[in-house]
mmCIF file of the N, C-alpha and C atoms, coordinates in Angstrom:
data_MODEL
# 
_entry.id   MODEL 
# 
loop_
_atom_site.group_PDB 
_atom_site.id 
_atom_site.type_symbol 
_atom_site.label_atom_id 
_atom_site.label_alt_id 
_atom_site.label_comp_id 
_atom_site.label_asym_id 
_atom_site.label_entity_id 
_atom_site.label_seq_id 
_atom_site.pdbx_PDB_ins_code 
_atom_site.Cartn_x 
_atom_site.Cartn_y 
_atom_site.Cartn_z 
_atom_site.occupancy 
_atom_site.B_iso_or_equiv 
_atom_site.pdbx_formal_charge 
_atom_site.auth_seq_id 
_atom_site.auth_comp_id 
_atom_site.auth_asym_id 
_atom_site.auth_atom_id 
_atom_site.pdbx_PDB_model_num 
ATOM 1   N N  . UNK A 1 1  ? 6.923   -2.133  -21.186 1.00 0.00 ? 1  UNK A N  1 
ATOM 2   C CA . UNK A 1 1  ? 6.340   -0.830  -21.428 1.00 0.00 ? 1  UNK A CA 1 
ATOM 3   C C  . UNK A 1 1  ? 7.448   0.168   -21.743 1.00 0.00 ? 1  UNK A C  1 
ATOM 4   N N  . UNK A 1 2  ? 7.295   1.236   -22.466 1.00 0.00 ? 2  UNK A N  1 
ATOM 5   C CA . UNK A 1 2  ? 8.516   1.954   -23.194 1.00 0.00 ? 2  UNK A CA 1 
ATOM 6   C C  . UNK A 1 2  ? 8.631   3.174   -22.332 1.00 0.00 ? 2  UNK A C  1 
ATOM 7   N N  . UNK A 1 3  ? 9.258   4.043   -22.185 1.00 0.00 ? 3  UNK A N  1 
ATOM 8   C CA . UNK A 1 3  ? 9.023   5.511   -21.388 1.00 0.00 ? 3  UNK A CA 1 
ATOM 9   C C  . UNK A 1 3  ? 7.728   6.554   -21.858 1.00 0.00 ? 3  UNK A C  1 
ATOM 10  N N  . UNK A 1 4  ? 7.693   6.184   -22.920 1.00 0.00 ? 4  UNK A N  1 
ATOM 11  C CA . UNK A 1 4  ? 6.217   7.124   -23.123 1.00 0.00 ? 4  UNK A CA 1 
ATOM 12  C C  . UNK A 1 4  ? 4.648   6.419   -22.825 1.00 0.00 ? 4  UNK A C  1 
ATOM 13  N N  . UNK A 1 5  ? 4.944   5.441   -22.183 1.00 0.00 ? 5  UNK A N  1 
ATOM 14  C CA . UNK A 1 5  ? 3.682   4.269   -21.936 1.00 0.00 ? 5  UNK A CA 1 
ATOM 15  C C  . UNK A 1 5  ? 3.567   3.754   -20.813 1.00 0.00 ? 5  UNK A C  1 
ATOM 16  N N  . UNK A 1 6  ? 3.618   4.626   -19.307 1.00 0.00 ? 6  UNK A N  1 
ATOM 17  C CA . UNK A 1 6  ? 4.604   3.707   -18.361 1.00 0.00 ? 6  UNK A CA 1 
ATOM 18  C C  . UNK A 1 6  ? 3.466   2.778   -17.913 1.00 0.00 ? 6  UNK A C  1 
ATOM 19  N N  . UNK A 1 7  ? 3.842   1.623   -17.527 1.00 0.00 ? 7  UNK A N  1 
ATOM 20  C CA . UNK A 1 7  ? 3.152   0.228   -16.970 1.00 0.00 ? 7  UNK A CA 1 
ATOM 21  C C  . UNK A 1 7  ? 1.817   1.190   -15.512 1.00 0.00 ? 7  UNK A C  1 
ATOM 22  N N  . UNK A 1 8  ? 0.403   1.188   -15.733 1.00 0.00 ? 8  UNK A N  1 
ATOM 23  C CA . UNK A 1 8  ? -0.076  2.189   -14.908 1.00 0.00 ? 8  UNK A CA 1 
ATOM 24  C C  . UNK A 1 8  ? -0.282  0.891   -13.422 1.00 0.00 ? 8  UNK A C  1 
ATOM 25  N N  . UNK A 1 9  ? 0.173   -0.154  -13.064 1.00 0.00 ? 9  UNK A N  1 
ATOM 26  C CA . UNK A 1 9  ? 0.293   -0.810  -12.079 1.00 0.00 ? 9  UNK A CA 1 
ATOM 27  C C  . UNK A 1 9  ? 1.534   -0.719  -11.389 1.00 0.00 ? 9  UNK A C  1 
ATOM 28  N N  . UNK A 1 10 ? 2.484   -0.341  -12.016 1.00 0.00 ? 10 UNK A N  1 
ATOM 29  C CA . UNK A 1 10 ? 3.745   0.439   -11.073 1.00 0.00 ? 10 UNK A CA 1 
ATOM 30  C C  . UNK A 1 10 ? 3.511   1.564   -10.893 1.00 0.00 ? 10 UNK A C  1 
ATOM 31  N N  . UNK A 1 11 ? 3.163   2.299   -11.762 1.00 0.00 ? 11 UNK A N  1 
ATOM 32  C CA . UNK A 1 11 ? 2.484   3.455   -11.099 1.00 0.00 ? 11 UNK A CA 1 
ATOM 33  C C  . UNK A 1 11 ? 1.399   3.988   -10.099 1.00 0.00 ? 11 UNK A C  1 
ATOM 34  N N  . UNK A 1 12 ? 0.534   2.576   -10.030 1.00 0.00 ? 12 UNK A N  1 
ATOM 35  C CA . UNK A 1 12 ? -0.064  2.823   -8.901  1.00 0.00 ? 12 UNK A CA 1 
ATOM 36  C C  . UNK A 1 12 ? 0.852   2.200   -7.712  1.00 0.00 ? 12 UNK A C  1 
ATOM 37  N N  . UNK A 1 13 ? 2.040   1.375   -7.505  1.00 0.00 ? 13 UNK A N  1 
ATOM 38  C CA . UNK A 1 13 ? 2.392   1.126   -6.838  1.00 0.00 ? 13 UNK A CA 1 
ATOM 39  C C  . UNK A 1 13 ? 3.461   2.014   -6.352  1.00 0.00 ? 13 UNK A C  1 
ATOM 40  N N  . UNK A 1 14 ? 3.573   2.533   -6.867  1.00 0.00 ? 14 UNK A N  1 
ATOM 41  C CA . UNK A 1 14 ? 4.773   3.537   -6.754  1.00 0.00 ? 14 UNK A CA 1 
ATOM 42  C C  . UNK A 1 14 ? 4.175   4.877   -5.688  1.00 0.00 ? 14 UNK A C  1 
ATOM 43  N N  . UNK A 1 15 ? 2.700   5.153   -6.203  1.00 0.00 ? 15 UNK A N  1 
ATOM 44  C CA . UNK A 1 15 ? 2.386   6.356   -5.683  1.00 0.00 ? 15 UNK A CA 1 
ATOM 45  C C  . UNK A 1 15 ? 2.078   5.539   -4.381  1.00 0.00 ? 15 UNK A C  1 
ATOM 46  N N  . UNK A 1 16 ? 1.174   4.473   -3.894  1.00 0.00 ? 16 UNK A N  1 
ATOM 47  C CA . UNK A 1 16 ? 1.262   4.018   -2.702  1.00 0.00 ? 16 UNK A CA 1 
ATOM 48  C C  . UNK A 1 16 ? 2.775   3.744   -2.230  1.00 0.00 ? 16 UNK A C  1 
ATOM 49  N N  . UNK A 1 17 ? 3.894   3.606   -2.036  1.00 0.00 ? 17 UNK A N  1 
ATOM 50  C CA . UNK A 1 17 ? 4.795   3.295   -1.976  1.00 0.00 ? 17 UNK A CA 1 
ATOM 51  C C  . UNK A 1 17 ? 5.359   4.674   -0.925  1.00 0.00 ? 17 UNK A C  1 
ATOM 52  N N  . UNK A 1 18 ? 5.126   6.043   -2.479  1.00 0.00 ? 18 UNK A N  1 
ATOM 53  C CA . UNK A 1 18 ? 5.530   6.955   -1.966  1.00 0.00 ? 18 UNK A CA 1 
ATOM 54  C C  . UNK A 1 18 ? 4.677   7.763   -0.956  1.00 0.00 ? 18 UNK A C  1 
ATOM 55  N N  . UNK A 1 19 ? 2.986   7.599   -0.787  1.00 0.00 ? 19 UNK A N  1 
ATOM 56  C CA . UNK A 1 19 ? 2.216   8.300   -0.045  1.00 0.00 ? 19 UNK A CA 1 
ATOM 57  C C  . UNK A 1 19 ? 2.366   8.218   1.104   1.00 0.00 ? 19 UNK A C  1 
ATOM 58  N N  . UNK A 1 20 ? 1.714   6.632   0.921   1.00 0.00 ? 20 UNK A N  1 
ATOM 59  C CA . UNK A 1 20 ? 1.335   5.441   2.209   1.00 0.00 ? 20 UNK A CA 1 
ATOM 60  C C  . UNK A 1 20 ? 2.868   4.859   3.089   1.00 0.00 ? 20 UNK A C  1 
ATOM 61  N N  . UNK A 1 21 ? 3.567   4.489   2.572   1.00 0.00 ? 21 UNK A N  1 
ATOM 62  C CA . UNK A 1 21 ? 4.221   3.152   2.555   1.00 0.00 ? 21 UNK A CA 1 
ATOM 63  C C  . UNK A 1 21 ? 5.851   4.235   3.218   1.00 0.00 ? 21 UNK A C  1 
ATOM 64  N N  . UNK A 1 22 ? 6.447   4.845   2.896   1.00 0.00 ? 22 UNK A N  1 
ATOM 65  C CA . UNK A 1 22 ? 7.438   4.789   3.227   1.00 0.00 ? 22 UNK A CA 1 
ATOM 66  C C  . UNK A 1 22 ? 7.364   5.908   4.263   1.00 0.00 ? 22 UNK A C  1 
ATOM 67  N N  . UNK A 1 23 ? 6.643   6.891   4.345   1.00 0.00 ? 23 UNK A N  1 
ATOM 68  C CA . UNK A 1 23 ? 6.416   8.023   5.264   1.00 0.00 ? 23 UNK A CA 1 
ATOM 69  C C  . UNK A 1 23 ? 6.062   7.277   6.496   1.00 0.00 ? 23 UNK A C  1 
ATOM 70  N N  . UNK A 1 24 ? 5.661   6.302   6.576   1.00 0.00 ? 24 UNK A N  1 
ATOM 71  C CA . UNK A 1 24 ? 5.769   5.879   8.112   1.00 0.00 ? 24 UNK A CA 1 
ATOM 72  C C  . UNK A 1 24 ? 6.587   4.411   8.330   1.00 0.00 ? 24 UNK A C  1 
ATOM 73  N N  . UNK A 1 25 ? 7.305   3.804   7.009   1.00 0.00 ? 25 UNK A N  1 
ATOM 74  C CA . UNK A 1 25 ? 8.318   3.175   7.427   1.00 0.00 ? 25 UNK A CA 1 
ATOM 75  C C  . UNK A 1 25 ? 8.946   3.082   9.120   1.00 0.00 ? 25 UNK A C  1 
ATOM 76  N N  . UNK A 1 26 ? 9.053   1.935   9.893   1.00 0.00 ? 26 UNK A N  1 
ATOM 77  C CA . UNK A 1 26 ? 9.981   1.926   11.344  1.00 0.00 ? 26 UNK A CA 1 
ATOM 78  C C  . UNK A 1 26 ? 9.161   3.337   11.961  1.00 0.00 ? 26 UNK A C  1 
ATOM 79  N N  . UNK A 1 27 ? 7.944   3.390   11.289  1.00 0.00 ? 27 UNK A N  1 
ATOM 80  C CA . UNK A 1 27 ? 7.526   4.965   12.293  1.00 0.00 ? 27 UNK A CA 1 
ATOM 81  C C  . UNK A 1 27 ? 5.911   4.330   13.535  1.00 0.00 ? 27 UNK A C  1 
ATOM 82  N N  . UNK A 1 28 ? 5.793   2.981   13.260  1.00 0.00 ? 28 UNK A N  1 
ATOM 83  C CA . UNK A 1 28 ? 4.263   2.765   13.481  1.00 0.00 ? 28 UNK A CA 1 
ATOM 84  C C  . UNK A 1 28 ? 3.974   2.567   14.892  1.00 0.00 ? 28 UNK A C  1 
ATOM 85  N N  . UNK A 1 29 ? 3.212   3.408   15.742  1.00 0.00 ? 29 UNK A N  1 
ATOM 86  C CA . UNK A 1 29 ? 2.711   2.944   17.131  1.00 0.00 ? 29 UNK A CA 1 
ATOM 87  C C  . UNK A 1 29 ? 2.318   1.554   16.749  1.00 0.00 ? 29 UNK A C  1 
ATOM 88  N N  . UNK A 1 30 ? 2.641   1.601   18.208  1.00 0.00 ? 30 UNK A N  1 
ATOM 89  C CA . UNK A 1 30 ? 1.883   0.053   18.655  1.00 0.00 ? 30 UNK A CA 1 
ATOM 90  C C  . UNK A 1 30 ? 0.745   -0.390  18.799  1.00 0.00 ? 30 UNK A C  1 
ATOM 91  N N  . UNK A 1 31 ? -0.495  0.669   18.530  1.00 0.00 ? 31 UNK A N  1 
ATOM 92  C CA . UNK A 1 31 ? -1.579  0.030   17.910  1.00 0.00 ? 31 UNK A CA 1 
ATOM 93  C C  . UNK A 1 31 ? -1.869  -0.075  16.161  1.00 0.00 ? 31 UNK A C  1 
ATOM 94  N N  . UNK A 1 32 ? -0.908  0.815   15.640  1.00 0.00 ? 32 UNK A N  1 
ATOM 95  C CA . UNK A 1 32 ? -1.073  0.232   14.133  1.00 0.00 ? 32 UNK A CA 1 
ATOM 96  C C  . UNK A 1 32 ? -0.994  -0.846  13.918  1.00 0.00 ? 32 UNK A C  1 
ATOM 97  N N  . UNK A 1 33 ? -0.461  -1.718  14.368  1.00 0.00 ? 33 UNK A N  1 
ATOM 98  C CA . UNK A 1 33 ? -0.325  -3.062  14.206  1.00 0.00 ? 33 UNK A CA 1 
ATOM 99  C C  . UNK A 1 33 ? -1.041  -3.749  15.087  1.00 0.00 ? 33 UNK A C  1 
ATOM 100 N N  . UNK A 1 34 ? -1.708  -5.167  14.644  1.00 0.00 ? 34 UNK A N  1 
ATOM 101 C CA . UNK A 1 34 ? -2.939  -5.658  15.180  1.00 0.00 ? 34 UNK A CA 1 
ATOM 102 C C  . UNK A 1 34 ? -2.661  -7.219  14.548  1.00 0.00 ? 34 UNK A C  1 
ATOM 103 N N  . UNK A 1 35 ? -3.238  -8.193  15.390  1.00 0.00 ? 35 UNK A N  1 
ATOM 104 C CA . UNK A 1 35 ? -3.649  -9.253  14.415  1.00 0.00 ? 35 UNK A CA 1 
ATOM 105 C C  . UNK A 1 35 ? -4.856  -9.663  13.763  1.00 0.00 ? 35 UNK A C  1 
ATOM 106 N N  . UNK A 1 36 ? -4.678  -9.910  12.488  1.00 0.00 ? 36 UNK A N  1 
ATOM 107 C CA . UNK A 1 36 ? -6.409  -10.328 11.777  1.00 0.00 ? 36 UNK A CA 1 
ATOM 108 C C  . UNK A 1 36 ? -6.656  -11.612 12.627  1.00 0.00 ? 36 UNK A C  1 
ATOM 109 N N  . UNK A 1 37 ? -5.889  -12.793 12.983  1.00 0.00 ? 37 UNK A N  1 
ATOM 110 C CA . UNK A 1 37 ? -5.912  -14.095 13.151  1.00 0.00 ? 37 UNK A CA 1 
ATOM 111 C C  . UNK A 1 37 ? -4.580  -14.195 13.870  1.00 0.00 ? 37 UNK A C  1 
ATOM 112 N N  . UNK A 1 38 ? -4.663  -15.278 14.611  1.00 0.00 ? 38 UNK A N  1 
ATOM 113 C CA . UNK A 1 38 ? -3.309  -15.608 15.437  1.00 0.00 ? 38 UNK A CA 1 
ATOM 114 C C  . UNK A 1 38 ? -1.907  -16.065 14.163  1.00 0.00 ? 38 UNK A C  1 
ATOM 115 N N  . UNK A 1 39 ? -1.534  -15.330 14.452  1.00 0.00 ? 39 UNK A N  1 
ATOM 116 C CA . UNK A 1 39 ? 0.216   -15.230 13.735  1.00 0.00 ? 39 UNK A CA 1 
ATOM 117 C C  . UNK A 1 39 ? 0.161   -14.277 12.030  1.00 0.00 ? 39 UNK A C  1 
ATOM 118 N N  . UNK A 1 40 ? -1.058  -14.247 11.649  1.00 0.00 ? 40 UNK A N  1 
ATOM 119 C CA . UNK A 1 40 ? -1.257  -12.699 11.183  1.00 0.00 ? 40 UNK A CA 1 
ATOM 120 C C  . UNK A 1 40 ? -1.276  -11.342 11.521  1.00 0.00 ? 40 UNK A C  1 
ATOM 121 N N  . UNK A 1 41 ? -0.485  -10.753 11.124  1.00 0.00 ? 41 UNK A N  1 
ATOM 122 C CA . UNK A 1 41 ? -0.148  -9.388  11.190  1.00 0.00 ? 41 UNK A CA 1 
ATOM 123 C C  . UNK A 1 41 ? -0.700  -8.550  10.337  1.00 0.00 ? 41 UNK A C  1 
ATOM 124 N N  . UNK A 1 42 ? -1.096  -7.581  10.248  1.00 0.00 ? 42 UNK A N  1 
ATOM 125 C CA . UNK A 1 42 ? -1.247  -6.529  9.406   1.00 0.00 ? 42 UNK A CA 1 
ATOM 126 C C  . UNK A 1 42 ? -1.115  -5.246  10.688  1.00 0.00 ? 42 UNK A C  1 
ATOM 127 N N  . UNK A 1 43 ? -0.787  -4.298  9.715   1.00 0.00 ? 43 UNK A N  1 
ATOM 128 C CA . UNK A 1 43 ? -0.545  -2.370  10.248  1.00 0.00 ? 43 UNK A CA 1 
ATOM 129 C C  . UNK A 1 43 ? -1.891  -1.651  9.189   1.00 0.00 ? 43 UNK A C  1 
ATOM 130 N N  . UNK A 1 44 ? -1.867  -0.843  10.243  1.00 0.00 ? 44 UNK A N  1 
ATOM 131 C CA . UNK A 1 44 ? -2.713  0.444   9.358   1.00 0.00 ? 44 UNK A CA 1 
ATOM 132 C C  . UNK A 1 44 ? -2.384  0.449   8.252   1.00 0.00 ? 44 UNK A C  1 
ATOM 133 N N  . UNK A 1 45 ? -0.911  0.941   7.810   1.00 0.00 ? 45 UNK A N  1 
ATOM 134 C CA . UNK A 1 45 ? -0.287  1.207   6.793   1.00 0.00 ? 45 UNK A CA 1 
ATOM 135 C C  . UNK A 1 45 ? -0.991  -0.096  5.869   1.00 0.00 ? 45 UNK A C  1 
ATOM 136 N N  . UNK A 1 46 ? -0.729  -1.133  5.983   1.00 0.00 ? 46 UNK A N  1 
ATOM 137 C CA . UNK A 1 46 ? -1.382  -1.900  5.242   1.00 0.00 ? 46 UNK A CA 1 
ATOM 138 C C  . UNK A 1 46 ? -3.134  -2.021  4.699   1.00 0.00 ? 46 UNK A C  1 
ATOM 139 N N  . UNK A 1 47 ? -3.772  -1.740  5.760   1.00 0.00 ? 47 UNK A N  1 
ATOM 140 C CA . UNK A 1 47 ? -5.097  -1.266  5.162   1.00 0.00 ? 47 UNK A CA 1 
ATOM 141 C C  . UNK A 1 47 ? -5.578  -0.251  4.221   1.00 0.00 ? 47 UNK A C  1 
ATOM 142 N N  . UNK A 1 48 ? -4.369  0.757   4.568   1.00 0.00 ? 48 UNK A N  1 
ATOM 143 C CA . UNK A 1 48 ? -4.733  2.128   3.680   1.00 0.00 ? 48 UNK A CA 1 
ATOM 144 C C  . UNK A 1 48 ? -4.191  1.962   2.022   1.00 0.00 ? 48 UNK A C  1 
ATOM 145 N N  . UNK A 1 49 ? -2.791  1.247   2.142   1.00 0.00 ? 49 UNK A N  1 
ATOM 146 C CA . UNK A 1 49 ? -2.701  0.688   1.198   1.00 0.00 ? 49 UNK A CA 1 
ATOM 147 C C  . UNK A 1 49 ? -3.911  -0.408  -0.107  1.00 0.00 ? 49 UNK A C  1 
ATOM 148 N N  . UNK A 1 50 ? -4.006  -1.398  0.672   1.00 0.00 ? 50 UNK A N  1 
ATOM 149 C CA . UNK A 1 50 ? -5.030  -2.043  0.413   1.00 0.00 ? 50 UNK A CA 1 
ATOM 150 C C  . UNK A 1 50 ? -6.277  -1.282  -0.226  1.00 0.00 ? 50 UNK A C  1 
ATOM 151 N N  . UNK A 1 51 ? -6.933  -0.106  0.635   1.00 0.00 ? 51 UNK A N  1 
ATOM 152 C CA . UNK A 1 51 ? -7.772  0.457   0.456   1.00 0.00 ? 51 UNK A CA 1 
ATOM 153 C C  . UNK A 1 51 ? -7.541  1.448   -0.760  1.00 0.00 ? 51 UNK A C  1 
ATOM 154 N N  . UNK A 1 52 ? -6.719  2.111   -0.710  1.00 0.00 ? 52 UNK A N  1 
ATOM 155 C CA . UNK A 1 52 ? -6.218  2.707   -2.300  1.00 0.00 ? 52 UNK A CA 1 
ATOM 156 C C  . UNK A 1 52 ? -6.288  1.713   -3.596  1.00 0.00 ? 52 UNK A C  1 
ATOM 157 N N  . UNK A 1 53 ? -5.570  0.902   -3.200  1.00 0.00 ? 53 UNK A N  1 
ATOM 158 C CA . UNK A 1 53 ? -5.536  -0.175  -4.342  1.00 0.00 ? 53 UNK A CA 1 
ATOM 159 C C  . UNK A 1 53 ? -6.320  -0.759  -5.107  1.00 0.00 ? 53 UNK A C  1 
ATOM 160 N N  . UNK A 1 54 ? -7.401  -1.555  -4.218  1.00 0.00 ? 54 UNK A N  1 
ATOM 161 C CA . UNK A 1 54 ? -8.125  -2.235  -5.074  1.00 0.00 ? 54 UNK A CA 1 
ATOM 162 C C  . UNK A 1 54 ? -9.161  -1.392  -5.937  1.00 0.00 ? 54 UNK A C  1 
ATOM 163 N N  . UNK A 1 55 ? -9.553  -0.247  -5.216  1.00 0.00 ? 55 UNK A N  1 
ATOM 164 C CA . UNK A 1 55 ? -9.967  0.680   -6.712  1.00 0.00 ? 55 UNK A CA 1 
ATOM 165 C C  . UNK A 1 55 ? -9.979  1.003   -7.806  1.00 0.00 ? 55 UNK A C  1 
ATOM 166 N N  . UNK A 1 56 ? -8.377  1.217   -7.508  1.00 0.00 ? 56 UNK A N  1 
ATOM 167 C CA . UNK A 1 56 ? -7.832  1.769   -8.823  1.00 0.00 ? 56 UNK A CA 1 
ATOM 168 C C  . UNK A 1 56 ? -7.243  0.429   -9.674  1.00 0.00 ? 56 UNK A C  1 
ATOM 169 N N  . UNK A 1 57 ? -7.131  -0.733  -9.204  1.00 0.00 ? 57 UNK A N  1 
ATOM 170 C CA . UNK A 1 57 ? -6.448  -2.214  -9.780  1.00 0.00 ? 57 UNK A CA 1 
ATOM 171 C C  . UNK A 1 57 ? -7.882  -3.023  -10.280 1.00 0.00 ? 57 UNK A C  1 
ATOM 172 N N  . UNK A 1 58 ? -8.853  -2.523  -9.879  1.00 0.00 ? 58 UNK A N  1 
ATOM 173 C CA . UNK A 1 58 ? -10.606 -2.658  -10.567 1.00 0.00 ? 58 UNK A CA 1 
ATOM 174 C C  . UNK A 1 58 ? -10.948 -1.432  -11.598 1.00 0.00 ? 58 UNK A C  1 
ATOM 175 N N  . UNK A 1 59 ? -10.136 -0.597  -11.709 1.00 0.00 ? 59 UNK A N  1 
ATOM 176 C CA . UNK A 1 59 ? -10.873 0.402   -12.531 1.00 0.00 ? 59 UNK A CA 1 
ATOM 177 C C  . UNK A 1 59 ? -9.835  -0.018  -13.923 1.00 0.00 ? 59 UNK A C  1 
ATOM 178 N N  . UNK A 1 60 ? -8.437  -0.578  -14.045 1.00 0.00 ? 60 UNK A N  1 
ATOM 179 C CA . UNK A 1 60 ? -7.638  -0.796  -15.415 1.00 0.00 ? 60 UNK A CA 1 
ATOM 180 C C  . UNK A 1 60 ? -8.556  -1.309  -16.152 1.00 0.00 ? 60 UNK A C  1 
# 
């Protein structure tokens, strides 16, 4: 993709990155994090992510 065309899947990753994702970097209580299944992990941070995403990665 050229600079006047930017790739809009880094761009959605980017804005989760910068919203979601690094503002609570090493910041997460100990109930953000949970297991789905034994030795799965997921954090909040990861749901909200998730939840942004597949919207907008269904709407390209």
């Amino acid at each position: 993709m050229s600079a006047t065309h930017p790739d809009p899947v880094a761009e959605l990753l980017r804005h989760a990155a910068t919203t979601y994702i690094a503002p609570r970097f090493r910041r997460l209580a100990d109930d953000d994090v949970m297991q789905k299944a034994p030795g799965e992990w997921v954090t909040t941070v990861d749901r909200e992510v998730e939840a942004f995403l597949t919207p907008e990665l269904r709407a390209l």
